[in-house]
N, C-alpha and C positions, 0 to 999 in steps of 0.2 A: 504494500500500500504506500503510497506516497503522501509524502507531508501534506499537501493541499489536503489531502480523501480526508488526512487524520488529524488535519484542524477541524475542518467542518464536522468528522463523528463527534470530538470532544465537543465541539461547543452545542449540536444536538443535544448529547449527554446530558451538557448542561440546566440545559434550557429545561427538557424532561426534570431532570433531580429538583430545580426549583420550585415546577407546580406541584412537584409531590410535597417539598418542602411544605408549599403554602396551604396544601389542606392537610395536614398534620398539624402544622399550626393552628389553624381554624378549628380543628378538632380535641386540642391538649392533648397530642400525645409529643413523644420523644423526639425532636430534633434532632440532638447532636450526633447522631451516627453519619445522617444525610448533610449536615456542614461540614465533617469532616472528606467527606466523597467530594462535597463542590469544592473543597482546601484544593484537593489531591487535582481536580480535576485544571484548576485555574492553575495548577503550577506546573500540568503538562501542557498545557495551551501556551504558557508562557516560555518552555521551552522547545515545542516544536516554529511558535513562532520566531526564536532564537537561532532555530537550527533553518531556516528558510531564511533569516536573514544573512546569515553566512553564508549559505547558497547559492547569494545572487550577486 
């Protein structure tokens, strides 16, 4: 898979973990496992788009 494909899965991913975020919230249940997943996820986003900036 190339960088591009695997920027845009991650920030899908994203996108998805947050509305689940927001009705879990809405619900009172447990957050913190799904902010630890958006941590992980914002800091391969930030390294693949680190590794395309070297790329180019």
């Amino acid at each position: 898979m190339d960088l591009e494909q695997q920027l845009q899965e991650l920030k899908m991913d994203y996108v998805r973990l947050q509305g689940d975020l927001e009705k879990r919230e809405s619900t009172s249940q447990q957050v913190d496992p799904l902010i630890q997943q958006l941590e992980q996820i914002e800091n391969q986003i930030a390294d693949v788009r680190r590794q395309l900036q070297e790329n180019r």
